[in-house]
N, CA, C and O atoms as CSV, one atom per row, in Angstrom:
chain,resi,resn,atom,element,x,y,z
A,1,UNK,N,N,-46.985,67.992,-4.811
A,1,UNK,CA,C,-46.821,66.622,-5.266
A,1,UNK,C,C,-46.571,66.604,-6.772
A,1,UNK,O,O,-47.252,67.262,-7.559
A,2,UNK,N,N,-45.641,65.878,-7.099
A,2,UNK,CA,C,-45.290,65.745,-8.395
A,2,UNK,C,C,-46.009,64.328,-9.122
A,2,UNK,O,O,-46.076,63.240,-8.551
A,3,UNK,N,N,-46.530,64.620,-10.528
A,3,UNK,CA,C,-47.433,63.358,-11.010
A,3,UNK,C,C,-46.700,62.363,-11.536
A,3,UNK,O,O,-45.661,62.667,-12.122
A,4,UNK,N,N,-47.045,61.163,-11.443
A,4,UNK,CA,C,-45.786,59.918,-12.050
A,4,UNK,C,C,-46.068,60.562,-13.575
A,4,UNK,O,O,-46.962,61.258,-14.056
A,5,UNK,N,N,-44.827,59.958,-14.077
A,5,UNK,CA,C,-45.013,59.895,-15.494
A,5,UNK,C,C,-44.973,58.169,-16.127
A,5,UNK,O,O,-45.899,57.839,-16.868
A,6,UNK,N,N,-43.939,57.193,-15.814
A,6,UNK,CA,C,-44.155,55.946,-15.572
A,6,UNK,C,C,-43.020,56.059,-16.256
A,6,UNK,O,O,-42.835,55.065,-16.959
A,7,UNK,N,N,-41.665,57.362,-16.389
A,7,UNK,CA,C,-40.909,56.900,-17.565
A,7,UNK,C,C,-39.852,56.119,-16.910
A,7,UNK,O,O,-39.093,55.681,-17.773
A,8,UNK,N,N,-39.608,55.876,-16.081
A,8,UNK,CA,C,-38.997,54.544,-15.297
A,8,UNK,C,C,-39.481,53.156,-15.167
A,8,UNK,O,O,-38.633,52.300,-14.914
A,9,UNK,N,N,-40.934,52.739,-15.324
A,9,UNK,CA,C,-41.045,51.614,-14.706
A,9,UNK,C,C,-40.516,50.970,-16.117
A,9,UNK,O,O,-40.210,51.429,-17.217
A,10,UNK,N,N,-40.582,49.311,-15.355
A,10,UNK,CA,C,-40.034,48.238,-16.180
A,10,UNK,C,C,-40.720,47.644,-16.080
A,10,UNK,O,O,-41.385,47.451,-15.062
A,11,UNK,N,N,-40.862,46.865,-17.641
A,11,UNK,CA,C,-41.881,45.404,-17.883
A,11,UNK,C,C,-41.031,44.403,-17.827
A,11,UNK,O,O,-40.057,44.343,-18.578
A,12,UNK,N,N,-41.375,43.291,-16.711
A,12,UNK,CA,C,-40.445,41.996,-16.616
A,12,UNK,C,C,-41.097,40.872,-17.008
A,12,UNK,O,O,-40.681,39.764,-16.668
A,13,UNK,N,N,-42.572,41.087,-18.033
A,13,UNK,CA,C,-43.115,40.329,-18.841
A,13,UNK,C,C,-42.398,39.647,-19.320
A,13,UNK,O,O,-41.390,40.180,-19.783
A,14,UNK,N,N,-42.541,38.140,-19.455
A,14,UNK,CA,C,-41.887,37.456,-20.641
A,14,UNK,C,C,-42.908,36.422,-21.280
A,14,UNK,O,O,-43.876,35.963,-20.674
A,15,UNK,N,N,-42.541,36.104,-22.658
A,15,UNK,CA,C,-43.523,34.988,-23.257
A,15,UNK,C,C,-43.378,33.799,-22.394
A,15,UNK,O,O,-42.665,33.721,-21.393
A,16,UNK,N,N,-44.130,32.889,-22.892
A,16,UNK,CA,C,-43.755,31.460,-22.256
A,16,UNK,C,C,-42.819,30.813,-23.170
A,16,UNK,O,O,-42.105,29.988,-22.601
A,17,UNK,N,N,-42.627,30.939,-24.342
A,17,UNK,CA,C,-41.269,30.826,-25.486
A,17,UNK,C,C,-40.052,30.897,-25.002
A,17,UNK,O,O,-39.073,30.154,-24.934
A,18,UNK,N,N,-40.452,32.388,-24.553
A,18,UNK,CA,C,-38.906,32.766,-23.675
A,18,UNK,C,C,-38.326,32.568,-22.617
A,18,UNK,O,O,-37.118,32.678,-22.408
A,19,UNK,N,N,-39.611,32.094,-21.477
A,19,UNK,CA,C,-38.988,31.976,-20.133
A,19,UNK,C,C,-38.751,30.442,-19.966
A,19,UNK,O,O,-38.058,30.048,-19.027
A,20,UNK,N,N,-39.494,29.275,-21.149
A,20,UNK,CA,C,-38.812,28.096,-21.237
A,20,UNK,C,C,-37.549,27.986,-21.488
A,20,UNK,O,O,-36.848,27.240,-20.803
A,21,UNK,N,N,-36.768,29.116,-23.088
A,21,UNK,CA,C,-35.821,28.940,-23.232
A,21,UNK,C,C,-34.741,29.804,-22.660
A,21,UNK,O,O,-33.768,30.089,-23.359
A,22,UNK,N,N,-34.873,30.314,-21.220
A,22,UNK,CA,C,-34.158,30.778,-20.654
A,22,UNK,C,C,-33.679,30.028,-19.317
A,22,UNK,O,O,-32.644,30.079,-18.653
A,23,UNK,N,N,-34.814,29.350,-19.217
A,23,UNK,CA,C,-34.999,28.088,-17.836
A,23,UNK,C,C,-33.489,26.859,-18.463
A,23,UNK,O,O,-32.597,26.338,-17.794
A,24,UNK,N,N,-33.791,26.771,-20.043
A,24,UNK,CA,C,-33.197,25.942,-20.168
A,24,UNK,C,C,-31.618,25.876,-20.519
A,24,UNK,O,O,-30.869,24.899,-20.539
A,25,UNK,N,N,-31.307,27.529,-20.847
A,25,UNK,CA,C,-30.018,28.141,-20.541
A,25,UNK,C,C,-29.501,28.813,-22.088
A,25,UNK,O,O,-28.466,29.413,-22.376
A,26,UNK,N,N,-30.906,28.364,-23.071
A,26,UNK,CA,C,-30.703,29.364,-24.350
A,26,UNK,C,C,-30.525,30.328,-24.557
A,26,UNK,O,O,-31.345,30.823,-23.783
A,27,UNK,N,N,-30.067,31.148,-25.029
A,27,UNK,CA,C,-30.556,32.458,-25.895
A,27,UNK,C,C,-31.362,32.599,-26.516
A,27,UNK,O,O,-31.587,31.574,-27.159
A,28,UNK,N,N,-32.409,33.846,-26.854
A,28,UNK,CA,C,-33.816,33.984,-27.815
A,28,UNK,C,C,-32.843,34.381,-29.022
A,28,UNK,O,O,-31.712,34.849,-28.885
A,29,UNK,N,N,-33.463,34.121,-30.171
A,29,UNK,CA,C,-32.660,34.609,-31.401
A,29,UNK,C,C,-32.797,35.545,-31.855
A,29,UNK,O,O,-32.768,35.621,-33.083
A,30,UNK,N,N,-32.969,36.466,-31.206
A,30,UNK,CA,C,-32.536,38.269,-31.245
A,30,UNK,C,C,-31.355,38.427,-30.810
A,30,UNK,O,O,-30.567,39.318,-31.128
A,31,UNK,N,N,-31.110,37.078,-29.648
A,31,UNK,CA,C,-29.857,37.900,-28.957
A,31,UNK,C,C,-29.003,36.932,-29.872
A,31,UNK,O,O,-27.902,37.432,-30.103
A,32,UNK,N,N,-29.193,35.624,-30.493
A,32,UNK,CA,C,-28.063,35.036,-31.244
A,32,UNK,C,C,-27.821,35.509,-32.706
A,32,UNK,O,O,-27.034,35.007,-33.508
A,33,UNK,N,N,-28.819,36.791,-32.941
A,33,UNK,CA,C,-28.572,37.160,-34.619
A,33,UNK,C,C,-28.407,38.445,-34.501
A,33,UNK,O,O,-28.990,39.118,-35.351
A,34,UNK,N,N,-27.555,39.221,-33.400
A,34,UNK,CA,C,-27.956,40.514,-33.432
A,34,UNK,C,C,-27.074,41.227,-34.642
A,34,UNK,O,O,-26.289,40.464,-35.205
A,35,UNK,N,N,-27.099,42.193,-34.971
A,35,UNK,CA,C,-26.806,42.965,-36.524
A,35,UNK,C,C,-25.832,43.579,-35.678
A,35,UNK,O,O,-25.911,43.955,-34.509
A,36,UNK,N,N,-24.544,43.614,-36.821
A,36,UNK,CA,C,-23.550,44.222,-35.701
A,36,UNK,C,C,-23.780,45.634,-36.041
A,36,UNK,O,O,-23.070,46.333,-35.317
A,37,UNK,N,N,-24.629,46.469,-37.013
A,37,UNK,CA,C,-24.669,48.326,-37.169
A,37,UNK,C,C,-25.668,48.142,-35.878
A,37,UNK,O,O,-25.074,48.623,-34.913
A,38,UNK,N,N,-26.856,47.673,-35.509
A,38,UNK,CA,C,-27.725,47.837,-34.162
A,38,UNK,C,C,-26.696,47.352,-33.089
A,38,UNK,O,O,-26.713,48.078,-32.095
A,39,UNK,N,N,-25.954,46.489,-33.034
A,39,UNK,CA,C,-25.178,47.121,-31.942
A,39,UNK,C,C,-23.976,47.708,-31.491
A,39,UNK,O,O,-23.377,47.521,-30.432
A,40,UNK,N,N,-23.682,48.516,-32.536
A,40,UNK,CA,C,-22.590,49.830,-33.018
A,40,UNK,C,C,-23.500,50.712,-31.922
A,40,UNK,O,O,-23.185,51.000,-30.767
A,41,UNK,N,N,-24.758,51.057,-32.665
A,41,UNK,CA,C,-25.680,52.102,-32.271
A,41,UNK,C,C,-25.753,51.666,-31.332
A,41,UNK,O,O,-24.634,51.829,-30.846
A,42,UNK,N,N,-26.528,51.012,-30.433
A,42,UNK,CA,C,-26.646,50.593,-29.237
A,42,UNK,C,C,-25.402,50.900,-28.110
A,42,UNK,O,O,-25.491,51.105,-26.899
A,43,UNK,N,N,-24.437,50.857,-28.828
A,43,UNK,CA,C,-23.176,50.945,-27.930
A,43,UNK,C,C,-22.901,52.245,-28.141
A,43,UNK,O,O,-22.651,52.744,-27.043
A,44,UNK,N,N,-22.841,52.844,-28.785
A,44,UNK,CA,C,-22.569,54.736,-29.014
A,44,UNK,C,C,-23.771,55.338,-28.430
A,44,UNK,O,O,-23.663,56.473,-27.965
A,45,UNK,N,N,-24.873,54.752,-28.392
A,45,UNK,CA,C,-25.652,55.102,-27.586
A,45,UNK,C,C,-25.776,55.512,-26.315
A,45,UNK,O,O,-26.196,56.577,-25.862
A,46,UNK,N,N,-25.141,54.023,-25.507
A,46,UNK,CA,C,-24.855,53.833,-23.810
A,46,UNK,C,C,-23.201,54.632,-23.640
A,46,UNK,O,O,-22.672,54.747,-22.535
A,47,UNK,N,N,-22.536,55.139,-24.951
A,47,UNK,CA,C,-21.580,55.657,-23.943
A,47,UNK,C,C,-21.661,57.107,-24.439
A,47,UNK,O,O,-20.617,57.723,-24.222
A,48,UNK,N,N,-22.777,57.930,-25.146
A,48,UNK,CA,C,-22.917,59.229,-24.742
A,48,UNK,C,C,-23.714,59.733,-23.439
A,48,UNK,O,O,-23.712,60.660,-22.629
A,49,UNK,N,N,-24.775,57.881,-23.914
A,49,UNK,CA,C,-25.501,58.339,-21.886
A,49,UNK,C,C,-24.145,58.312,-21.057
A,49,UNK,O,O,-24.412,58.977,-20.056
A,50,UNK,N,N,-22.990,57.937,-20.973
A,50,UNK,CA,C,-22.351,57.145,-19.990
A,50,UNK,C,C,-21.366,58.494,-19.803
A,50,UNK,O,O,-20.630,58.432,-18.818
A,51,UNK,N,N,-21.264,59.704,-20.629
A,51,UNK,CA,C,-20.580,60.738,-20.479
A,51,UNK,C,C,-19.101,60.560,-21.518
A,51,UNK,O,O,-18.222,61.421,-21.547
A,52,UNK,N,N,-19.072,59.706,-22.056
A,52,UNK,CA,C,-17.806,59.719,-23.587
A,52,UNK,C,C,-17.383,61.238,-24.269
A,52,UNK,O,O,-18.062,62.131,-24.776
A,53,UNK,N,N,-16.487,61.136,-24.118
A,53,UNK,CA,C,-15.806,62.730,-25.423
A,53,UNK,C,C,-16.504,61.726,-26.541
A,53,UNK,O,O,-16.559,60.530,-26.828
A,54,UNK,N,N,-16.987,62.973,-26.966
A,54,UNK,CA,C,-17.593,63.079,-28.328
A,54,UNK,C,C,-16.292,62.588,-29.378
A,54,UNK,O,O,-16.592,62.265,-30.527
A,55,UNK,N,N,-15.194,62.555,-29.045
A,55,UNK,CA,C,-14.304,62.318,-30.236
A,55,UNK,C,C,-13.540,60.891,-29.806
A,55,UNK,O,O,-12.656,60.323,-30.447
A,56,UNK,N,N,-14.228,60.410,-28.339
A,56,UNK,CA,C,-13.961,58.979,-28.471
A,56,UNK,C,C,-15.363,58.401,-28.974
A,56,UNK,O,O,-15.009,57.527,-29.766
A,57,UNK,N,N,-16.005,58.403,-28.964
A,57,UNK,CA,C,-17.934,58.105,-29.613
A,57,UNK,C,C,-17.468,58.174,-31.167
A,57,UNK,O,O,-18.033,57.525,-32.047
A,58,UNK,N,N,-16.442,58.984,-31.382
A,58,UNK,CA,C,-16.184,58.812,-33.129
A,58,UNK,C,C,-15.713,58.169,-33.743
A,58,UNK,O,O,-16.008,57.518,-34.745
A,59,UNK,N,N,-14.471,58.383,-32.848
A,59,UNK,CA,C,-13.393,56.775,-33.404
A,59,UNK,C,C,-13.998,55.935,-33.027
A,59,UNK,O,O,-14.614,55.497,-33.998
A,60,UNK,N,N,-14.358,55.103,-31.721
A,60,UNK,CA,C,-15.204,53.831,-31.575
A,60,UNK,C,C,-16.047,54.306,-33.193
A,60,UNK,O,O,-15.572,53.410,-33.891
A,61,UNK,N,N,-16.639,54.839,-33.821
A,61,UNK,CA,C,-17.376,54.256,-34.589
A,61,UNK,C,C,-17.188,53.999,-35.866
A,61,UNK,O,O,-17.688,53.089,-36.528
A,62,UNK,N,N,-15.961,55.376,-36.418
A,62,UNK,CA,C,-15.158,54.905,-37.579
A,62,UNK,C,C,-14.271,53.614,-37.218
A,62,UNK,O,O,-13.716,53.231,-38.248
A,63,UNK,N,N,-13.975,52.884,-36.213
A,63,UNK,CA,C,-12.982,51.705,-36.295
A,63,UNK,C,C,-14.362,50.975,-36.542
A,63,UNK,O,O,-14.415,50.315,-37.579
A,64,UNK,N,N,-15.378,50.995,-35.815
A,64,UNK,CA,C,-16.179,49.519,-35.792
A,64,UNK,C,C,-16.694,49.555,-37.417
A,64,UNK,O,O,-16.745,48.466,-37.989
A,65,UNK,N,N,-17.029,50.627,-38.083
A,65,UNK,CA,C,-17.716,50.594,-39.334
A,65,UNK,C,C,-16.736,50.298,-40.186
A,65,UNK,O,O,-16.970,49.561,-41.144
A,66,UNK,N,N,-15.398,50.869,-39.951
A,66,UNK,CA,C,-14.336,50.186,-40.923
A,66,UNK,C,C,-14.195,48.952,-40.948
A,66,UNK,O,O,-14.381,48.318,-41.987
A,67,UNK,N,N,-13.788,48.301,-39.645
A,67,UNK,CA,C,-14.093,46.827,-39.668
A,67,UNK,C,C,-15.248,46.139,-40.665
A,67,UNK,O,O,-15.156,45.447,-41.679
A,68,UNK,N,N,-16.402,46.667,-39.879
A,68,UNK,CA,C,-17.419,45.801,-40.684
A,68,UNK,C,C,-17.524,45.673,-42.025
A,68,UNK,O,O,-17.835,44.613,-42.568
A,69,UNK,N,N,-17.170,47.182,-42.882
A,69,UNK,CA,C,-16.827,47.073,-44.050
A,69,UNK,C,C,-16.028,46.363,-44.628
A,69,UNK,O,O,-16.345,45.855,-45.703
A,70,UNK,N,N,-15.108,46.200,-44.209
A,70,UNK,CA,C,-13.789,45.777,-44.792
A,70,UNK,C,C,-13.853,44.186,-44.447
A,70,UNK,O,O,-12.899,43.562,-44.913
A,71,UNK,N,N,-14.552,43.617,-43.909
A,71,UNK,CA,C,-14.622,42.058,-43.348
A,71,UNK,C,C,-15.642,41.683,-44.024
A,71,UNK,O,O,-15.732,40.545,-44.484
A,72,UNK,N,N,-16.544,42.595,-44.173
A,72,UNK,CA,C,-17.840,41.719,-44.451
A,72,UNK,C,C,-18.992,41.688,-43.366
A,72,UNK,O,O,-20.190,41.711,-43.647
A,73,UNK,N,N,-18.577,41.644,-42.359
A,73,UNK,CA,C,-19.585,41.152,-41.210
A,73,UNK,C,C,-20.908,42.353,-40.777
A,73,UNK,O,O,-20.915,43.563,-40.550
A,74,UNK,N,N,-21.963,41.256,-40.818
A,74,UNK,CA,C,-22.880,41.899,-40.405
A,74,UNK,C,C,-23.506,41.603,-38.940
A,74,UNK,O,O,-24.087,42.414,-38.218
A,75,UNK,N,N,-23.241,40.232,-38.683
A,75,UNK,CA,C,-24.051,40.020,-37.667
A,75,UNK,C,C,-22.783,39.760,-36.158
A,75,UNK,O,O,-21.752,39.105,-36.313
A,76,UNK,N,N,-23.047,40.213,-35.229
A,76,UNK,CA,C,-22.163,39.591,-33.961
A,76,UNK,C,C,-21.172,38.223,-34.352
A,76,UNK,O,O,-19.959,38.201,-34.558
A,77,UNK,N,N,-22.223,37.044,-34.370
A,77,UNK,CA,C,-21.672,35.898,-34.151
A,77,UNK,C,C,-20.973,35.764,-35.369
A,77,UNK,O,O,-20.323,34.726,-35.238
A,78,UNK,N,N,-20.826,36.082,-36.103
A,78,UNK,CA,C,-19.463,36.269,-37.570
A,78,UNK,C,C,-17.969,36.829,-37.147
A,78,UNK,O,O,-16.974,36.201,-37.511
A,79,UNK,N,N,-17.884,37.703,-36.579
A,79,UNK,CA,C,-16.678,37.907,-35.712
A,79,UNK,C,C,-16.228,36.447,-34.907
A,79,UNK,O,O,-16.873,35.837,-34.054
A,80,UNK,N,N,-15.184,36.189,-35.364
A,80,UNK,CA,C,-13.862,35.015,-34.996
A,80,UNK,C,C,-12.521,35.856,-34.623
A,80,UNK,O,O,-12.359,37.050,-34.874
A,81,UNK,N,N,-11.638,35.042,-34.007
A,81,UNK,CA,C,-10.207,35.249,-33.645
A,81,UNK,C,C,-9.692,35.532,-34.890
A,81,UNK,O,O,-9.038,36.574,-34.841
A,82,UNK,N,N,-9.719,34.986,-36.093
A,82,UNK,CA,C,-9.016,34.887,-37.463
A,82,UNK,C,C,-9.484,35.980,-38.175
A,82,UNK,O,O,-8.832,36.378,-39.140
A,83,UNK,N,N,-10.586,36.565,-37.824
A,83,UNK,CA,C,-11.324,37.939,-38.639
A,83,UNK,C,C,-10.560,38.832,-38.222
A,83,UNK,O,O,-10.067,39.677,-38.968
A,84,UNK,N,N,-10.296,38.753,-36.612
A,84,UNK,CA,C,-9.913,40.303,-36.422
A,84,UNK,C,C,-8.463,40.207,-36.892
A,84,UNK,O,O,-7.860,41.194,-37.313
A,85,UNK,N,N,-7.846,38.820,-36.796
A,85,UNK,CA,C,-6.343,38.988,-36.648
A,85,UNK,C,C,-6.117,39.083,-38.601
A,85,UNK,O,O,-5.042,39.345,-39.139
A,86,UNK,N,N,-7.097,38.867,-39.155
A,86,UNK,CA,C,-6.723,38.717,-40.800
A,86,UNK,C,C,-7.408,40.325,-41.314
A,86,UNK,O,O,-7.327,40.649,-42.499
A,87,UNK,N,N,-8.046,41.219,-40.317
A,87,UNK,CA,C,-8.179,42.095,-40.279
A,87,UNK,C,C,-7.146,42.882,-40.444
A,87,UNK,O,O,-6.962,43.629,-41.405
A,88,UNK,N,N,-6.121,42.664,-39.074
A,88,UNK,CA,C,-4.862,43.614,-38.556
A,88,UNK,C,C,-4.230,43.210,-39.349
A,88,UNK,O,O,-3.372,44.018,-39.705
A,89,UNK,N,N,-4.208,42.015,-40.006
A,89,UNK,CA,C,-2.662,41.477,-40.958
A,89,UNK,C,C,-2.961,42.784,-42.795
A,89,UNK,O,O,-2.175,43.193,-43.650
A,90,UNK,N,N,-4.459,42.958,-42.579
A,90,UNK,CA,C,-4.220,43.427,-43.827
A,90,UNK,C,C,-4.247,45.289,-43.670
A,90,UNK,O,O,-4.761,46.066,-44.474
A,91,UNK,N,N,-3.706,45.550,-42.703
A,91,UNK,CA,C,-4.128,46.819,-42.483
A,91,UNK,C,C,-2.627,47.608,-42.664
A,91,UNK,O,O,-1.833,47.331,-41.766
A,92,UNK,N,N,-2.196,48.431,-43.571
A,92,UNK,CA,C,-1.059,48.875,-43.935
A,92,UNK,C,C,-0.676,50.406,-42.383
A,92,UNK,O,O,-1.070,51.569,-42.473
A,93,UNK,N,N,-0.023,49.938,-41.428
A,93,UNK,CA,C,-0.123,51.062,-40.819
A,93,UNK,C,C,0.860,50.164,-39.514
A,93,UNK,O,O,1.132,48.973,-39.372
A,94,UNK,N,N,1.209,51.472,-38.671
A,94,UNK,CA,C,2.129,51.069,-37.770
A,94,UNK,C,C,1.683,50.125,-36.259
A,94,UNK,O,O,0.722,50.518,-35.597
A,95,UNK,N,N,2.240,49.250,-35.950
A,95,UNK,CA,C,1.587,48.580,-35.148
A,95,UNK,C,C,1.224,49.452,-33.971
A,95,UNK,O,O,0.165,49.017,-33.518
A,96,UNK,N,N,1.480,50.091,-33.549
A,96,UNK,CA,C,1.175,51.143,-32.015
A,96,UNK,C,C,-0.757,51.264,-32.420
A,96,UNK,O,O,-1.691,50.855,-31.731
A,97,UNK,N,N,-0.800,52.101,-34.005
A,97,UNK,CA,C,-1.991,52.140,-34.538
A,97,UNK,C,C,-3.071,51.082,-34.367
A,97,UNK,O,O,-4.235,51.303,-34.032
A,98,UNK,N,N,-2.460,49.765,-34.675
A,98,UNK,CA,C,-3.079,48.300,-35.306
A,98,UNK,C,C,-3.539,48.133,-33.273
A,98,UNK,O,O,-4.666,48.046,-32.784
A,99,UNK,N,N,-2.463,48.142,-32.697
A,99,UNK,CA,C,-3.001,47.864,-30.991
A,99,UNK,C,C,-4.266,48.996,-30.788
A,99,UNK,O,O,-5.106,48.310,-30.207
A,100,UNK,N,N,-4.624,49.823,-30.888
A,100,UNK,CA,C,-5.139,50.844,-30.322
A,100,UNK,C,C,-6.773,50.267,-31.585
A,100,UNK,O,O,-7.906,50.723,-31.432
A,101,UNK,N,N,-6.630,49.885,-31.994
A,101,UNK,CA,C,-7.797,49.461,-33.321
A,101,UNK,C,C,-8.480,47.852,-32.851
A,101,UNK,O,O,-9.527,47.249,-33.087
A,102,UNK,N,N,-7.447,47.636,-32.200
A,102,UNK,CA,C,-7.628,45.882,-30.908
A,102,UNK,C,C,-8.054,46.725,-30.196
A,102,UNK,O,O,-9.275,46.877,-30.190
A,103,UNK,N,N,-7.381,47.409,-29.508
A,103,UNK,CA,C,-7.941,47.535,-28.209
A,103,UNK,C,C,-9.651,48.614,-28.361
A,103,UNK,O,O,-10.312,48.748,-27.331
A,104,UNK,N,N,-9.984,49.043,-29.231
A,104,UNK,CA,C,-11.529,49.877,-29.541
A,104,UNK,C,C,-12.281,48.238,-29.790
A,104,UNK,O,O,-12.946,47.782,-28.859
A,105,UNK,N,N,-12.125,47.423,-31.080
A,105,UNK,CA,C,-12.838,46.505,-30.752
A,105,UNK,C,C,-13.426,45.306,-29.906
A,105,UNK,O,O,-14.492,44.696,-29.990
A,106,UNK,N,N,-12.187,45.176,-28.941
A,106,UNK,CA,C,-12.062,44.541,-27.735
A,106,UNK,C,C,-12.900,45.018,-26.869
A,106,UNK,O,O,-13.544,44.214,-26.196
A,107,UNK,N,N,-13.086,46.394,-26.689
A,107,UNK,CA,C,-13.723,47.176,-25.951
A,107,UNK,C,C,-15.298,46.897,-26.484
A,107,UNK,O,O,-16.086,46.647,-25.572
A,108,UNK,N,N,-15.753,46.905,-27.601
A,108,UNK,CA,C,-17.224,46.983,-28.548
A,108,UNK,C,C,-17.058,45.202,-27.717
A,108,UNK,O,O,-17.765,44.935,-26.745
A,109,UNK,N,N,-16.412,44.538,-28.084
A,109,UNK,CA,C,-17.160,43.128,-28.060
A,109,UNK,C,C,-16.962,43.370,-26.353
A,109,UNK,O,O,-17.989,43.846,-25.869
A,110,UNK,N,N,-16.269,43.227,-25.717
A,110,UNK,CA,C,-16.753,43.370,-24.061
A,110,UNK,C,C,-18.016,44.026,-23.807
A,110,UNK,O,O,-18.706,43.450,-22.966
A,111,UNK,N,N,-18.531,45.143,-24.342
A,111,UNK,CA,C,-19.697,45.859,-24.172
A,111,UNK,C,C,-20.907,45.072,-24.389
A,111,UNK,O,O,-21.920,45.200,-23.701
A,112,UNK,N,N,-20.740,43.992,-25.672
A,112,UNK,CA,C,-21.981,43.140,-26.106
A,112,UNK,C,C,-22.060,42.305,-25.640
A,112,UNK,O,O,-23.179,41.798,-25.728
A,113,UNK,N,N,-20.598,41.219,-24.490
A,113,UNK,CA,C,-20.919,40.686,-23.894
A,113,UNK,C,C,-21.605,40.881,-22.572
A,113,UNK,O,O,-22.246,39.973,-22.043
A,114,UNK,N,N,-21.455,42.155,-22.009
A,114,UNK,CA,C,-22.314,42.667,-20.966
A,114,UNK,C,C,-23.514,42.417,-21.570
A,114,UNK,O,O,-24.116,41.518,-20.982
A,115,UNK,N,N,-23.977,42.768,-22.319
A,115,UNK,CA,C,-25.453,43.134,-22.719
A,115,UNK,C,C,-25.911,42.140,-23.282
A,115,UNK,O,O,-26.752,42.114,-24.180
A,116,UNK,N,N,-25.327,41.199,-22.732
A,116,UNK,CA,C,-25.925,39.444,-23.361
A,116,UNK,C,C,-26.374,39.403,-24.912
A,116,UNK,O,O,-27.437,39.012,-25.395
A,117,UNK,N,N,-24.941,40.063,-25.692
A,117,UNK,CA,C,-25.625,39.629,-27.318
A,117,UNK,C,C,-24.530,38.743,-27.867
A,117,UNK,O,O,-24.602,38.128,-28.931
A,118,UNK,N,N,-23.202,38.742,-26.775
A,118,UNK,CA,C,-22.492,37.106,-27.232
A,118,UNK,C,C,-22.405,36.023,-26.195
A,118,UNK,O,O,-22.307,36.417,-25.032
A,119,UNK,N,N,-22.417,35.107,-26.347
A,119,UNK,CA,C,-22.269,34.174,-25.440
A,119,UNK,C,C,-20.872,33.447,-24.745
A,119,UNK,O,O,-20.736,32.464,-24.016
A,120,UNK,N,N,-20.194,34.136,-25.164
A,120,UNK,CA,C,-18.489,33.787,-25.232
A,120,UNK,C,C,-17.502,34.781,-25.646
A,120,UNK,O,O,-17.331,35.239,-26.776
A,121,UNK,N,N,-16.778,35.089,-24.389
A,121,UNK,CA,C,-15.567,36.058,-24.820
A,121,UNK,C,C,-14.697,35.340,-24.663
A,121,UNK,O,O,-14.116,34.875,-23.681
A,122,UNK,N,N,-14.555,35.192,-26.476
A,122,UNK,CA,C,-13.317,34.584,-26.966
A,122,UNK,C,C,-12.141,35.637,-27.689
A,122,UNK,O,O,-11.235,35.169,-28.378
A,123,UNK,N,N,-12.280,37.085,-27.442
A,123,UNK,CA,C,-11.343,37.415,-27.580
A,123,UNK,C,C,-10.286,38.078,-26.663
A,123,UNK,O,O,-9.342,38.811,-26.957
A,124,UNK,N,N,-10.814,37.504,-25.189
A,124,UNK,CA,C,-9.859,37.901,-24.303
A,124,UNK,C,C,-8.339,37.634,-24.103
A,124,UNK,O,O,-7.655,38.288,-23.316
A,125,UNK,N,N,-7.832,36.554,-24.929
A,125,UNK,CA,C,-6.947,35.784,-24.743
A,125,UNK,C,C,-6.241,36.749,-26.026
A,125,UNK,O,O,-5.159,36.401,-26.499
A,126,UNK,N,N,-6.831,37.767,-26.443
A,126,UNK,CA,C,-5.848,38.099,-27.554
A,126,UNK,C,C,-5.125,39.179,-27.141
A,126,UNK,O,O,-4.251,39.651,-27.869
C-alpha cells in the first residue's frame, strides 16, 4: 500500500466575500488587477507543464516582455485594441514578423482568458 501524500487534493473553500461576488457574476480583484509579469509566468509556467520547445517558452516570453516594456503596461486590463495595433505600427520590421508577434500575443491573451484573468476577448476580431 502506498501512503497518501495529499499532493492532489483541492480546497473548494471560498470566503463569503467571494462566493457573494461570484453568485452575483463579479470578479474578485485579483482576477480584475492581475500584473501582466505574474501572468507571463503563470503562462510559461502551464506550457512547460504542457510539454512546449523550450525555444517556443522563449519567444512567447521575449515578445510578451518586449511588449510590456515598450507600452508601458503592467496590469492585464491595460491592454486595448489600440495598444497592440499602436504597438505593431511602431515596430520597424517586416510584416510576416509583425503577424507572428499578433499571433504570440493573441495566444498569451487567449490563455488568460481561459484562466479567468480577462473578462472579454476583445481581441479576437483582430
Amino acid at each position: 500500500m502506498t501512503k497518501k501524500s495529499g499532493l492532489f487534493d483541492v480546497d473548494f473553500s471560498l470566503t463569503t466575500k467571494e462566493l457573494t461576488a461570484s453568485i452575483k457574476g463579479e470578479k474578485s480583484t485579483a482576477a480584475r488587477y492581475k500584473l501582466f509579469s505574474e501572468a507571463v509566468g503563470a503562462i510559461i509556467s502551464q506550457m512547460e507543464v504542457s510539454g512546449y520547445r523550450p525555444r517556443t517558452i522563449k519567444d512567447y516570453d521575449t515578445v510578451l516582455m518586449n511588449f510590456s516594456r515598450s507600452t508601458g503596461v503592467t496590469y492585464l486590463e491595460k491592454i486595448t485594441v489600440d495598444t497592440i495595433y499602436s504597438r505593431l505600427d511602431s515596430m520597424h520590421i517586416v510584416n510576416q514578423t509583425k503577424l507572428t508577434r499578433l499571433k504570440v500575443l493573441k495566444s498569451f491573451l487567449g490563455k488568460c482568458f481561459t484562466n479567468g484573468w480577462l473578462s472579454l476577448n476583445f481581441w479576437q476580431s483582430m
